[in-house]
Every structure is written in C-alpha cells, then in structure tokens.
N, C-alpha and C positions, 0 to 999 in steps of 0.2 A: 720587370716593369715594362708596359707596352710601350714603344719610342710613339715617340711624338709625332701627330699627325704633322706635314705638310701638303701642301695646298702647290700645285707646279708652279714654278717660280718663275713661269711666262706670266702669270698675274700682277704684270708691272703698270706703272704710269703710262701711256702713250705717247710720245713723241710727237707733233702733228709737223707737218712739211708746211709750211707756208709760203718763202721766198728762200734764195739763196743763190748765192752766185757760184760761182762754178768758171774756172780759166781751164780752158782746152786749146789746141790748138787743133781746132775743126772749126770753120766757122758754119751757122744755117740759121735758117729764119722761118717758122714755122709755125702756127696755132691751131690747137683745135678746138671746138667746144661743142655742145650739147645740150639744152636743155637750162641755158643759160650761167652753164656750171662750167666755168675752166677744168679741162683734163690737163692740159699741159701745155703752156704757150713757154715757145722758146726763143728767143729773140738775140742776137750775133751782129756785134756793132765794132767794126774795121775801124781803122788798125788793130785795135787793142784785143780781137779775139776773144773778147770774155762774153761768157756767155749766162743769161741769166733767165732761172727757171722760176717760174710764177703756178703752186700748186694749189687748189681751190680744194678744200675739207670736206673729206665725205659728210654725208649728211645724217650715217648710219655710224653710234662707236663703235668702235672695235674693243668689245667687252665679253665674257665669259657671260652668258646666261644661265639663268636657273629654268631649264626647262625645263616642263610638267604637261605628260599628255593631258590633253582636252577631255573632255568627262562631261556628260549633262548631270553625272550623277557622280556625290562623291564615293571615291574606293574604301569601302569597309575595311577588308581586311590588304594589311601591307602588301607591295608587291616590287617584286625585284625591277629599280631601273638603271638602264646604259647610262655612265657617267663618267664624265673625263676623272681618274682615281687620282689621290694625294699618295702623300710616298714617305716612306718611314724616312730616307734620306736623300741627299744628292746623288750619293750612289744609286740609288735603285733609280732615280728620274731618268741620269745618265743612259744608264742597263735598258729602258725603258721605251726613252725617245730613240734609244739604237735597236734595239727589237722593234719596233713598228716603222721606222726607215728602211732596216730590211727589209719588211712584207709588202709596206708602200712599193720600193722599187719591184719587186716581184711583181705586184701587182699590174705596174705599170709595164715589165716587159712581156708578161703574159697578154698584154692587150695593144701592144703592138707597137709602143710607142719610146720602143729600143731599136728600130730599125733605121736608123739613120748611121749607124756604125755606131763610132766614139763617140757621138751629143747625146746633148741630154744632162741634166744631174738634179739632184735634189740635194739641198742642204738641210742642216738642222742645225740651231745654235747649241751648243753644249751648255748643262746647267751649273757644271764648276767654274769651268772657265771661260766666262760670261764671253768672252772677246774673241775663243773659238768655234769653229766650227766643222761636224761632221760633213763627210761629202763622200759620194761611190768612186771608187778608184778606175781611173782612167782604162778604157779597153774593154773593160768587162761587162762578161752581162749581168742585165737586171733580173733576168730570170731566176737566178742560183743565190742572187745576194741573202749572206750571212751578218749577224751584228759584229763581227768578227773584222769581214771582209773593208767595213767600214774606215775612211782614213780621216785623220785628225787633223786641221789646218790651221794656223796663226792667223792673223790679222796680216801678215804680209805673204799670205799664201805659203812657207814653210810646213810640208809635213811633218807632224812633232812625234815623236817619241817618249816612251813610257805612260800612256794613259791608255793602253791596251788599244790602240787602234793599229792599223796595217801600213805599213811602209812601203806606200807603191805611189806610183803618181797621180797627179789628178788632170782632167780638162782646164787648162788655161784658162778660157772663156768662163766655164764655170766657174771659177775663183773669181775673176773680173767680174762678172755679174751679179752674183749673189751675194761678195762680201760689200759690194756698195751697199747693197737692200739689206743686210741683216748690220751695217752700221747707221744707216738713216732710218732705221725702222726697230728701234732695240723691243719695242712689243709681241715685234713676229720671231717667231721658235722657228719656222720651218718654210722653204721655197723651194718651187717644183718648178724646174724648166724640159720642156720637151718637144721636138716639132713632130708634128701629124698634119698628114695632107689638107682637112681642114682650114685649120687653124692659118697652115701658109697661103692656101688661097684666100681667107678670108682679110687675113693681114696686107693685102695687095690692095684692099679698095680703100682704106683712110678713114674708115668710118665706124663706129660703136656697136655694140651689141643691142639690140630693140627688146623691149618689154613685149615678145608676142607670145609668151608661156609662160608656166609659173614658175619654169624653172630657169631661164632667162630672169625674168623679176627678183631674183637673187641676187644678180650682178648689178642692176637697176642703178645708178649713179652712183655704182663703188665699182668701180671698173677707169684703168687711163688706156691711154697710147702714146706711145713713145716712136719719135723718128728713126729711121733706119740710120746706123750711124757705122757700116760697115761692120767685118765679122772683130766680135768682141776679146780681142787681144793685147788693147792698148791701155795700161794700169789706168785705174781713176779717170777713163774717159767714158765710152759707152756704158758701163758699169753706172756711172754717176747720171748720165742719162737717163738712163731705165727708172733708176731708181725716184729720178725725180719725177718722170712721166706715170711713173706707179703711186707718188704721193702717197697717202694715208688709206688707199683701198685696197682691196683684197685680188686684185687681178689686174694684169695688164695686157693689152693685143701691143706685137713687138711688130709695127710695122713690117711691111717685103722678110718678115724672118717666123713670129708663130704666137706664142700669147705664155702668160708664167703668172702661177697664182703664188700667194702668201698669204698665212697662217698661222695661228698659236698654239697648233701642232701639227706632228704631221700627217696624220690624220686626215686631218681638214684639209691639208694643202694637197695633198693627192685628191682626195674627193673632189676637190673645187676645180682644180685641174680637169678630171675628167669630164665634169659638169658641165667646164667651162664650153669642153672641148664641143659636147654634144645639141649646146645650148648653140656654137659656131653651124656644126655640120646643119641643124634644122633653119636656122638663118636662111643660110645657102640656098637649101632645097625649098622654103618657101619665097624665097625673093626670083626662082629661076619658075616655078609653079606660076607667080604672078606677071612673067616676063613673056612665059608662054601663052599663056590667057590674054593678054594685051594683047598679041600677035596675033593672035585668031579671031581679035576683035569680040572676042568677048565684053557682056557687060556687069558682071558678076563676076567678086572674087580676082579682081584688079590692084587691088591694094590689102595688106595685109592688115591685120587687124590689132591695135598694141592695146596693152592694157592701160587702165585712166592713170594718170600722175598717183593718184589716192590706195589705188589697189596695187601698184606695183610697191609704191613704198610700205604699204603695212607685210604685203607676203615677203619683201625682203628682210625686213626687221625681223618677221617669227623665223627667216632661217640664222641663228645668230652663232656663234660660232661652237658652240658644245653642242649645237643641231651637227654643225657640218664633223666634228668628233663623231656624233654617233649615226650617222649615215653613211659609212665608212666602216662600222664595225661589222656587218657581214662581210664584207670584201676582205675585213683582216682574219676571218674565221675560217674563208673557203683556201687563203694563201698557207695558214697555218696545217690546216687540215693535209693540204694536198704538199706540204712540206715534208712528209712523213716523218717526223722528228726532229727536224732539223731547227727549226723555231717551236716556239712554245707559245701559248696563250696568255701568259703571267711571268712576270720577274717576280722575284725576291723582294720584300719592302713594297709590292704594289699596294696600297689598301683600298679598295673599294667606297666608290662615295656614295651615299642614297639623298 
C-alpha cells in the first residue's frame, strides 16, 4: 500500500508577535520605524528594568504559496515543476530538513561566510520533536558539513542523544539566538545567522533596507532591527531581543553585529540570507555612488531612486515562500553535485509535489 502523503508539518498556524513583555536586566530605550510601520520600539522604565517590546505585523503572511509559472498561453502538455515535496513520514522530513541543512551550510561556507572562525549557525526545527532543534556543531567547518555531522539540542540548549545526531558542542550564542526565534515563531522551520562584511557595516547606520530593486522589494516591510544588546551569551536576554525586533518577518538587520533571516525551510532561509546579504552590499554601493555625485556637485543621480509603495508591495508578495524554496534549488544542485557522493539529491520517503 502507498503510505500516506504528508504535506511538511511547518504548514502550521502563525503565531503573530504583537506585544509582550520581557524582564531583563539590561536596561535601553530605543524606537525605530518606517514607513509608518513599527519595526520594533523598545522602551526600559527604572527601577523595575522590564522591558517592553511593541511588534507591528507584517503586511505580507507568511504562508506556503501555490506557485505557477506565468504563461500568456496555457501549457498543453504537463510539465515537471520545483516544489517544496510531502513525505511519506516524519522520518523522511527529519532525514530531509538535515540533508538540505547540510548543503545550505556548505553552501554558505563555499561563499565565504564561515570566515569569522566559530560564528555563525543555522538552525532547523526538528519535525518529531517539535521543541527541538538541529544546529552545526561548534568549530567546524561549513564547507564539509554532513546530515550526520548535525547536533541535536533541547529547548534548554542540552545536546541530546539517540536520534542519530552528533555529540559535539555547539555556539552558545547560537543557542541564545535562535531558540528564542524558533520558540516565538513556532511557523519558522529554519534560521540562518552569519556575519559578512556587508551586513556589519551596513548594521552600523540604524536604518532599513530601501525598495531600490526588485530584489530588495522582497524584504519591503518584512524586514526589523533589533538593538545592539552586546555579544549574545546571556540566556533569555538578547535572544529575546532579536526575537522580538524580528517580529512576524522574514529578516532582521542586528544592529553594530550583521542581519539573520527566517523561514519555513531551510532552503529559503539560506537563500534569503544571501539575498538579504546582496540586496545590503548594493545599498552601500548606491548610497556611496550618490555621496560621491553630491560632492562633485553633481546635478543628476543625487538621490536614489526606490520603488512606489504599490510595486514594491505586489513584487514582494509574488516572492512568497515556496518562491524563496525554489530559488535555492540550483545552489542545492551545484553543493550536491560537487559533494562527490557525500550528499545525495533525495531521501527516502521524499514524494514529489506537482
């Protein structure tokens, strides 16, 4: 008998961030906004050190799309399309989301953005056991990563034993960070943190990413920032931070430190990552383009040019998240390929969706 399709079990409810308080013992007072949309206002009221975060709802859900290439004309005869697959069980989603965690991190150290030493990690919620998560083992590189290599972490950062993960350590920080966001965000499967030169210089000026391409229009008011709140080692402090400066979008810029996407696979949160990253670097270079032009008294090409409210919101919508799965799947094709056997293309139980 053929088992039973499933559908990945990131196809949950959304959780939306709204308000919440939060007791730290850090106090700060901070707001940011845009476009008349709170990113994240955080507000620290003496004595009593509590601190309370005010998150404003993307405008965009965060849902699985049916996407269907464009056509003026319809497609006669069937044709094969990229689509995030169901899975005969939790096993194989497991087997799944840890085959393409691997490749993602490969991915990402073949591109440069393992070079900080030990930072860096990506997570992936596990689809057993809903309350853990996968994470790359401390030290190592991203370049070699196996599903193998992968370690397995509790809700109180404990590496666990017997569900075939690796008994090594992990980044601290990375525990702090990520399991705030994958427990206030139970929709996201997957977070990418990594710093590249970009991203830190870009997180130094306090201010958002601009609609000046269309692939910037992606992040279009699904995007926070979050205050610098020193290096992320203090349980349930900066962790909770982030998490709430990242709200209900798909990216965050981490103030004086680098920017970290999230996703409902991981797939997507690598790609979005990258995106993010490139969508930073062309910022830069058009804001220093128009710096230079000012100074030479220029009169043309002084200010850059964003797109209207109307067109940044429609091209962010058509990129929805089983776009951002399948713009990712050559990058997982070229890791695979040049893995010389070491990864495969397919688990067990994968089934193909059309």
């Amino acid at each position: 008998m053929r088992p039973a399709l499933r559908l990945p079990s990131s196809l949950g409810t959304r959780r939306h961030l709204t308000s919440q308080t939060i007791s730290t013992i850090r106090a700060f007072s901070t707001s940011y906004r845009q476009a008349n949309r709170n990113y994240a206002t955080v507000t620290s009221g003496s004595p009593s050190l509590t601190v309370t975060q005010t998150i404003g709802e993307s405008s965009l859900p965060f849902g699985y799309g049916s996407y269907t290439p464009s056509s003026n004309k319809a497609q006669d005869t069937p044709i094969h399309h990229i689509r995030i697959p169901a899975f005969a069980s939790l096993t194989a989603e497991r087997n799944f989301r840890k085959l393409h965690h691997a490749a993602g991190l490969r991915w990402l150290g073949h591109n440069g953005y393992n070079n900080e030493g030990a930072g860096g990690h990506v997570t992936v919620r596990d689809p057993i056991l809903t309350d853990h998560m996968w994470i790359n083992p401390h030290g190592k590189s991203f370049s070699w990563m196996r599903p193998e290599d992968l370690v397995l972490i509790n809700e109180d950062g404990q590496v666990v034993d017997g569900h075939g993960g690796n008994m090594h350590s992990v980044n601290p920080a990375g525990y702090v960070i990520h399991s705030a966001i994958h427990r206030a965000r139970p929709d996201v499967v997957a977070v990418v943190h990594c710093h590249s030169v970009p991203s830190k210089a870009f997180s130094s000026l306090g201010t958002m990413l601009e609609p000046i391409n269309q692939d910037a229009c992606r992040f279009y008011k699904d995007h926070g920032l979050a205050p610098f709140g020193g290096i992320a080692l203090e349980k349930h402090v900066e962790g909770e931070h982030i998490a709430a400066a990242l709200g209900s979008t798909k990216a965050c810029i981490l103030q004086n430190h680098g920017h970290l996407t999230a996703a409902k696979s991981v797939d997507a949160a690598v790609f979005l990552f990258g995106a993010f990253d490139r969508c930073i670097q062309a910022q830069l270079m058009a804001d220093a383009a128009v710096a230079g032009r000012k100074a030479r008294g220029e009169t043309t090409g002084t200010e850059t040019i964003k797109a209207s409210e109307e067109v940044a919101n429609y091209t962010r919508e058509i990129y929805n998240d089983e776009m951002a799965y399948i713009m990712f799947q050559s990058a997982f094709e070229d890791v695979v390929r040049a893995s010389g056997g070491e990864l495969s293309m397919r688990v067990e139980g994968e089934i193909a969706r059309v």
